[in-house]
N, C-alpha and C positions, 0 to 999 in steps of 0.2 A: 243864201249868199252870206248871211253872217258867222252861217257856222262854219265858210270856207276861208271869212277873214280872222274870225278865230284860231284856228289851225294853220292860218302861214304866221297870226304874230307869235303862239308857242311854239311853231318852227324856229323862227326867226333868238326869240329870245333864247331857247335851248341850244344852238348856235352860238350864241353868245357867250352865255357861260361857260359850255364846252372850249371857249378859245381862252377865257382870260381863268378860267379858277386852276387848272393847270402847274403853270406859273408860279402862282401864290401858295399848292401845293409845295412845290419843288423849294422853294425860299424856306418853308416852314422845317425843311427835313435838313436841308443844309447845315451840317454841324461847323461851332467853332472851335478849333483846335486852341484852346486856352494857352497853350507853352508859344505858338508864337501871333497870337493874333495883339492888332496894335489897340489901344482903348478905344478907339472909335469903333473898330468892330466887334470889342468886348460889351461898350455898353448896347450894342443890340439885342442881350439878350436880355428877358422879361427881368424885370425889379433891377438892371442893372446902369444906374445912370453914368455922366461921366466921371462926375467923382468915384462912385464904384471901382470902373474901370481903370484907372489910373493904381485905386492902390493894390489891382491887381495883377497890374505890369511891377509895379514898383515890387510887390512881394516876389514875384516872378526872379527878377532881376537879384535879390536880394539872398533869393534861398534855393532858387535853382528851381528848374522846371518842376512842373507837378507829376508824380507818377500817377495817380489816380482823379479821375474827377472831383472826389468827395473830398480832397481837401485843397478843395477853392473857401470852405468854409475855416479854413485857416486864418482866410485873411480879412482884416478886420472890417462889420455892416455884412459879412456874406454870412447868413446864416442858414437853416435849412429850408425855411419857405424857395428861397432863390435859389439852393439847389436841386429842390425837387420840380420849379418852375421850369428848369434846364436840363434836366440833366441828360435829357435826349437829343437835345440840342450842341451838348458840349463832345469835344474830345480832346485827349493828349497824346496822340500819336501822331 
């Protein structure tokens, strides 16, 4: 009898997981297109808070959309740790 209650709770929990890690995949793969995302959904990406995010609208605004990801390190505090944090994360198309 235990080892049949054993076998419904790793049913049960392997059900579980199969319902909610999914999801948190799907969120992780979800790219930010940098040329129009607003700062609150810039600072979701990793090392990018809201101050980041701001002066990355503000660069945005100022010097015209980014042709490449790689130079979000243009703009000032984004150096290369937070682009290689992201850069799977990002796009500009």
């Amino acid at each position: 009898m235990k080892r049949a209650k054993k076998i419904v709770v790793l049913t049960l929990v392997l059900a579980l997981l199969g319902a909610f890690l999914p999801p948190l995949w799907a969120q992780e793969t979800q790219k930010i297109n940098i040329n129009v995302a607003t700062a609150e959904e810039l600072s979701q990406l990793n090392k990018v808070g809201p101050k980041y995010a701001e002066r990355i609208v503000e660069y945005r605004e100022a010097h015209g959309p980014f042709k490449r990801v790689e130079e979000i390190t243009n703009v000032q505090g984004i150096g290369e740790k937070t682009l290689e944090a992201n850069k799977g994360r990002m796009s500009v198309d």
